[in-house]
Structures are given as C-alpha cells and as structure tokens.
C-alpha positions as CSV (number, residue, x, y, z in Angstrom):
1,X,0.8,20.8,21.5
2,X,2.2,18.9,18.6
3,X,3.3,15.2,20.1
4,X,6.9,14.0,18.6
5,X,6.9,10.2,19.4
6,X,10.1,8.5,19.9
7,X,11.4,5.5,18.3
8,X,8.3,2.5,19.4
9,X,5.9,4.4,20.6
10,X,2.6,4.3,18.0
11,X,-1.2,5.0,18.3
12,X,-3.6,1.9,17.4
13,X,-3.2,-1.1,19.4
14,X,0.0,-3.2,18.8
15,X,-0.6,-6.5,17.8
16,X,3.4,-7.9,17.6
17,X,6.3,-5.3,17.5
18,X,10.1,-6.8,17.5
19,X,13.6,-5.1,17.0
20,X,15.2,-6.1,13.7
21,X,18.5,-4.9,13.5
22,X,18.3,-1.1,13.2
23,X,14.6,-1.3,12.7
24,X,11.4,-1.8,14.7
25,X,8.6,-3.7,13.1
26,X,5.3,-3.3,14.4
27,X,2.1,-4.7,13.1
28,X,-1.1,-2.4,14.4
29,X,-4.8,-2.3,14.5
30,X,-7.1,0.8,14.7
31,X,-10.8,0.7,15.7
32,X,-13.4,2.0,12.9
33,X,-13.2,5.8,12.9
34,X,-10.1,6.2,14.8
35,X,-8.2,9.1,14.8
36,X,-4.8,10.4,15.2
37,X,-3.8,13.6,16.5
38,X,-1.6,15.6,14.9
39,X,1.9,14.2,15.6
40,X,5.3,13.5,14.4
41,X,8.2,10.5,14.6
42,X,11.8,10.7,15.5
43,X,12.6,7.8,13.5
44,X,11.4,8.0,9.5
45,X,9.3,4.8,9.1
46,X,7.7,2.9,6.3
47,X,3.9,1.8,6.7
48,X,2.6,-0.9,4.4
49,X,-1.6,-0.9,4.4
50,X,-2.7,-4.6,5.2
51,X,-6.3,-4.1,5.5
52,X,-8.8,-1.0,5.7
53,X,-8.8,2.2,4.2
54,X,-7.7,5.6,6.0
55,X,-7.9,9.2,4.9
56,X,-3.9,11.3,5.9
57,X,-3.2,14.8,5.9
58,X,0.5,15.3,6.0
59,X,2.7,18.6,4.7
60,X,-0.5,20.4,3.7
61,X,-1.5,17.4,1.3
62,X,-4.3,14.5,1.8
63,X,-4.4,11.3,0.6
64,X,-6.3,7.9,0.5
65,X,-4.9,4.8,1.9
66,X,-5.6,1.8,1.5
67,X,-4.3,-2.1,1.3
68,X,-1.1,-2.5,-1.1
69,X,-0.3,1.1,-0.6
70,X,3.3,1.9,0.6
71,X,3.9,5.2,2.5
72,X,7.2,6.3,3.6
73,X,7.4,8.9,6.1
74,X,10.5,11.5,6.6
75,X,12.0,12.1,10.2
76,X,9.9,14.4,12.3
77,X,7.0,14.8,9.3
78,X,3.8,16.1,10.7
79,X,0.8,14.2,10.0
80,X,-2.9,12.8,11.0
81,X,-4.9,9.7,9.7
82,X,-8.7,9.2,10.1
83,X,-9.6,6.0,9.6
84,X,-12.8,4.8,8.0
85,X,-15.8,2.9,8.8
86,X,-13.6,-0.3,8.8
87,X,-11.1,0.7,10.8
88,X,-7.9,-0.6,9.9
89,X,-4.4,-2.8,10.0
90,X,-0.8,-1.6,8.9
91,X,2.4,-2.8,9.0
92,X,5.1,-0.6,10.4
93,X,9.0,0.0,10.0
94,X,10.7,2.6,12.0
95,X,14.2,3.2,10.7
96,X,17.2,4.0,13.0
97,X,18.5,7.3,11.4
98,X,22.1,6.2,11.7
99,X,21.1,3.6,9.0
100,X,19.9,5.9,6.5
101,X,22.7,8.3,6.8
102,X,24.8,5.1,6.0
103,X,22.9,4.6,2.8
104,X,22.8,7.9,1.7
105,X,26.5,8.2,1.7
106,X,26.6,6.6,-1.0
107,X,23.6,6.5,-3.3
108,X,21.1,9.4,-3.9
109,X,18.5,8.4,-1.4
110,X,14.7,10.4,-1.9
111,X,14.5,12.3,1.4
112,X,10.5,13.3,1.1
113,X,7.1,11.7,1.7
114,X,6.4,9.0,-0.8
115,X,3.3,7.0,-1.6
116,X,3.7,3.3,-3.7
117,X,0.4,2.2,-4.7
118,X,1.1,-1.8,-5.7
119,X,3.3,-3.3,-8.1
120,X,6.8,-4.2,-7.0
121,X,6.9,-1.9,-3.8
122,X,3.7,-4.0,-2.7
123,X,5.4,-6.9,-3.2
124,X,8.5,-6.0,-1.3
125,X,6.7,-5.2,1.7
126,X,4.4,-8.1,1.9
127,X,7.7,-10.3,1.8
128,X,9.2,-7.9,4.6
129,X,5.9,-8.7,6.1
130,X,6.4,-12.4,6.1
131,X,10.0,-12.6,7.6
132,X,8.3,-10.4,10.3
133,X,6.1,-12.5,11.1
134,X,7.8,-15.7,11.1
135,X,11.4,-14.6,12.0
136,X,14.1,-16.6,12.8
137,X,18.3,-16.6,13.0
138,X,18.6,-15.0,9.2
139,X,15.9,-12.4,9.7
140,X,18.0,-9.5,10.5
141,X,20.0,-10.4,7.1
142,X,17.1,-10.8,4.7
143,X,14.8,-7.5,6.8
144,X,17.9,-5.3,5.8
145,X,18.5,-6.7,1.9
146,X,14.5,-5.9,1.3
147,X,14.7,-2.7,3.2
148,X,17.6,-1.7,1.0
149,X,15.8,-3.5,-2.3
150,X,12.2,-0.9,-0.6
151,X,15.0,2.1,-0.8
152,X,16.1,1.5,-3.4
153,X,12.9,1.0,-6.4
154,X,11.5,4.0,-3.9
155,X,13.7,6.5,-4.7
156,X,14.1,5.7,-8.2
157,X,10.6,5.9,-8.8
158,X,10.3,8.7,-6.8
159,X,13.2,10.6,-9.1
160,X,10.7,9.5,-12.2
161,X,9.3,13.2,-13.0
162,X,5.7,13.9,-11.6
163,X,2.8,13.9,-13.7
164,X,1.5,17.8,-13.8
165,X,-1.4,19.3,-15.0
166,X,-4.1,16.7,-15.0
167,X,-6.8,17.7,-16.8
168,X,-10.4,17.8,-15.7
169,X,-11.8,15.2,-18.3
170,X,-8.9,12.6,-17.4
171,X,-9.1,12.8,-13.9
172,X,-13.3,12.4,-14.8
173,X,-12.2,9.1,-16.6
174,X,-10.1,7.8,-13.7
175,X,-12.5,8.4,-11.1
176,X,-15.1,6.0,-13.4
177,X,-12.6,3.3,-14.4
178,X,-12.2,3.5,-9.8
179,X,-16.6,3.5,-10.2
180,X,-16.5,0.3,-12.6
181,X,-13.6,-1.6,-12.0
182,X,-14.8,-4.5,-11.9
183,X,-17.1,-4.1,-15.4
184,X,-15.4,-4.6,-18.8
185,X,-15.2,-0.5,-20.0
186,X,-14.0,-0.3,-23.2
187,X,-11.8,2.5,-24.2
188,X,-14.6,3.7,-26.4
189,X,-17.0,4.2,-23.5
190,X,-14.3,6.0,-21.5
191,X,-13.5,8.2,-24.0
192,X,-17.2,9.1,-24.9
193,X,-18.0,9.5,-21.1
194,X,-15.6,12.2,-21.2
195,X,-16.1,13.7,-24.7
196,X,-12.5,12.8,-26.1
197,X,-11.0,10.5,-28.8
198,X,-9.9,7.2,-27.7
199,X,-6.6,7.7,-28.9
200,X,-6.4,10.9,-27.1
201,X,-7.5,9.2,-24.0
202,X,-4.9,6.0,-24.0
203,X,-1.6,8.4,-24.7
204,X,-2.9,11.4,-21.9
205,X,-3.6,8.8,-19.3
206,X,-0.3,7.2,-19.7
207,X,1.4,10.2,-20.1
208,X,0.5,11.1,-16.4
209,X,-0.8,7.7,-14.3
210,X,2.2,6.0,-16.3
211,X,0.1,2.9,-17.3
212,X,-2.6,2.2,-19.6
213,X,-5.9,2.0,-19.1
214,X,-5.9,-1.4,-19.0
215,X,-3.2,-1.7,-16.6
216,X,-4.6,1.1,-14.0
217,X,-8.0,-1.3,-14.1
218,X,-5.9,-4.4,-13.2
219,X,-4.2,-2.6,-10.4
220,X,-7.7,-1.7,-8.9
221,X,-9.4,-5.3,-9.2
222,X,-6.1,-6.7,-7.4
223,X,-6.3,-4.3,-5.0
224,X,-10.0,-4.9,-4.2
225,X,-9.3,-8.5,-3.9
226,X,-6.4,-8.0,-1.5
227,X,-9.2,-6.5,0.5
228,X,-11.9,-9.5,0.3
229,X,-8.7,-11.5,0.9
230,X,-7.7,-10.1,4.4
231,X,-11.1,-9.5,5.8
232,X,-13.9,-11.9,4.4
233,X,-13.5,-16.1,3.9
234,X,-14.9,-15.3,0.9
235,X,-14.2,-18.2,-1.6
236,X,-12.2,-17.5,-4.3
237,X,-14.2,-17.5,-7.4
238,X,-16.5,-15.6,-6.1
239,X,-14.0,-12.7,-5.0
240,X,-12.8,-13.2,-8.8
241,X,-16.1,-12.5,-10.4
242,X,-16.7,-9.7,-7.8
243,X,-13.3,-8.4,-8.9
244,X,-14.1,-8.7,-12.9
245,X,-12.5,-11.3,-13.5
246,X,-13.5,-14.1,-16.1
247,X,-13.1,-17.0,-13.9
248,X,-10.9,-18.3,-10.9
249,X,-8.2,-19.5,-13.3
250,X,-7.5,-16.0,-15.0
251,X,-8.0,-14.6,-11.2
252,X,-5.4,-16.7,-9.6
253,X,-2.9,-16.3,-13.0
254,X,-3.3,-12.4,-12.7
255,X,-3.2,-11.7,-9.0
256,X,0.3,-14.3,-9.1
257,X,1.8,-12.2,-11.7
258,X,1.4,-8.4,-9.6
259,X,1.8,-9.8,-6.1
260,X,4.2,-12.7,-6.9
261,X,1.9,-15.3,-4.7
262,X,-1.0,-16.7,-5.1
263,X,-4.5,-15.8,-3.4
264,X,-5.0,-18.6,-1.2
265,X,-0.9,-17.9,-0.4
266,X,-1.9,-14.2,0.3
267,X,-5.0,-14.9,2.2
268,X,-2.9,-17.6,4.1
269,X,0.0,-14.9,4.9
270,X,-2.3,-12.4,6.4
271,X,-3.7,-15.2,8.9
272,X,-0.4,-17.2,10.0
273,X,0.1,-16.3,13.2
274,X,-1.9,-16.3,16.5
275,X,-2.3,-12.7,16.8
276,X,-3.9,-12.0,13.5
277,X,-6.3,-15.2,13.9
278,X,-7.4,-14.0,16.6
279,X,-8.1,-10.5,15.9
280,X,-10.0,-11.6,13.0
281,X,-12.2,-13.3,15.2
282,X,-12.5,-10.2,17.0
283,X,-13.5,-8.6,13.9
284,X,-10.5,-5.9,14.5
C-alpha cells in the first residue's frame, strides 16, 4: 500500500513545526540509515537540506542530497529517501494548493520535480529558514514574499533548457573535481586526466553544468563547509584549509559572497534556538 500523507504529517522526528499563512514549516531529524517508505503528499512542499546527506528515488529517477540542496516536490509525487550513515536534518514547507493555483494564474509557474543545488535558491531558503525560526508579527508577510521570490528563480531556472548528452570523459572530470575539491586542479590536469584539450574541457563543461570549472569547485568547497559548519565546532580556519582554501580571510570573503552571511553567521543560524542546541548535543 502506497501511504498519501495529508497536509503535517512527516516521517523523521519533528523538531518545531508552525503554520505560516498557507504554509506549514517543519524542521525534522532522521536517525543514521533511516528510511522512508514509499509515499506521497497532498500538499506540494519544498525541502531545504540543513545537515546530512540522503540518497531519493522519486518518478523513476535517484538523486543525492545533501546540505544547500533545494528540492521541490509536486502534489501527490511518489518518492523514498534513505538516509546515510549521518543521518540527517531538513527544513520543510508544505504548500496549501489553493496558493499555488493563485500564482499560477498568472505567471507560468514549473509544475515538476526540481532540484537547486546552491547559489541563490540556497540563499533563499536559509533566510526562509531564519524567519522560521525566530518568527514574529511580520512573519507571515516576509514567509510569503521569499516563497514567491523561491517560485519564482525556481521556475525560471527550471525553464533554462537541460543539459543533454553528457559525455563519458566530462562526467569522468566532474566526478574528480567532487574527489579533489579541496586541492588546487588545474584545468591542465583535468583535461589530461581525461584525455581532452583544455579548451575543449572549459567550453563542454559549461555548456552542460552551466559554470566553469572554477565556479563548480567553489560550489563544492562551500558546500563541504556548510557541512563542518552545522555538525562539528570546528574552528574556522581550519574548516577553510580543509575546504582548499588559502586562509580564513579568502574563506570568510568567498563563503559571504554565495551564501550572503558569513560562517560564524551561518554556523550561528543553524544553532539559535533551543531545539537545535539541544539535538546537537544529542548528536541527532
């Protein structure tokens, strides 16, 4: 039997859930290896990755989540997650229906499954994330301008046409810039690891990641550091030399830039209320 959960209802354990005006936000934890069955929502929803890394199978497809990642799910989409040895926290948003059907009468509004890897989306949700957290008479005002602001950049990325045909050598040369993030690979090396030209390398991997090189290997060191951020007290320079970067000063500069804060902001975000200190502590 395929479960269809109504408006609320989640697996993981619910750390703070509150009604926003025609949303619900829930923040959740999931135990290392947890696993979801098979299941649907009435409500479509938005789930920003705070912490951990989870595997989804939805629509035939399966994908890797993990922090900074944005996932929007449609009404009634069918879908599992395993979670990995870490377990895992996520920041939910179901939508009331009734409010997207408003939208969509008047702007072009993507209907499918989307996935926002960092970048302004990420941003977006960890400030929808904040007002969440610390809410007060304005909330409902400011939760629906960055839901419509989400909506929005969403579905005009999502109109931005798919990159096709990857070939075997590039995806080779992704999967080692994800290997060595965090080591200074020059496009030479790259393109050598994978029997190409250099040139040939830069213009095919923009042509379907849509960044550089350079740009896909900053994503991945702030993403990395997002990590160390939520989970570890890890001082700062040393997350930035983990990450690749030169020093704490070119850390802090970069990581302000993407995620429009910086890391002792981020890591202080993560841990400002109650709940999340205390589940920390509980090494959930």
């Amino acid at each position: 039997m395929i479960l269809r959960l109504p408006p609320g209802e989640m697996y993981g354990e619910t750390v703070t859930s509150r009604r926003i005006g025609g949303f619900i936000l829930s923040e959740r934890v999931y135990s290392p290896r947890y696993e979801t069955p098979r299941h649907s929502h009435r409500w479509p929803l938005l789930c920003f990755v705070i912490d951990g890394t989870y595997t989804e199978t939805y629509g035939g497809k399966t994908r890797l989540c993990s922090p900074s990642t944005l996932l929007f799910h449609p009404q009634d989409e069918l879908h599992e997650e395993h979670f990995h040895d870490h377990g895992g926290r996520s920041f939910i948003v179901e939508i009331e229906p009734k409010w997207l059907e408003r939208i969509r009468e008047r702007v072009s509004v993507a209907a499918g499954a989307g996935e926002f890897s960092g970048g302004a989306l990420a941003g977006l949700g960890r400030s929808l994330y904040r007002e969440f957290a610390s809410p007060d008479d304005v909330s409902p005002l400011v939760v629906e301008g960055l839901m419509l602001e989400i909506v929005a950049k969403a579905s005009r990325q999502a109109a931005k046409p798919a990159a096709s045909g990857v070939p075997r050598w590039l995806e080779q040369a992704r999967e080692l810039l994800c290997a060595r993030f965090a080591e200074r690979l020059t496009l030479d090396e790259m393109a050598a690891a994978v029997h190409v030209h250099p040139v040939h390398l830069a213009q095919t991997f923009h042509k379907h990641y849509g960044c550089t090189v350079g740009e896909y290997s900053r994503r991945l060191r702030i993403e990395f550091a997002c990590h160390k951020l939520a989970i570890t007290d890890t001082p700062l320079v040393d997350i930035a030399l983990a990450a690749g970067f030169c020093d704490q000063s070119h850390f802090t500069r970069t990581f302000g830039r993407h995620m429009g804060l910086s890391p002792a902001e981020f890591r202080k975000s993560l841990r400002s209320t109650p709940n999340n200190a205390a589940n920390r502590d509980n090494g959930k």
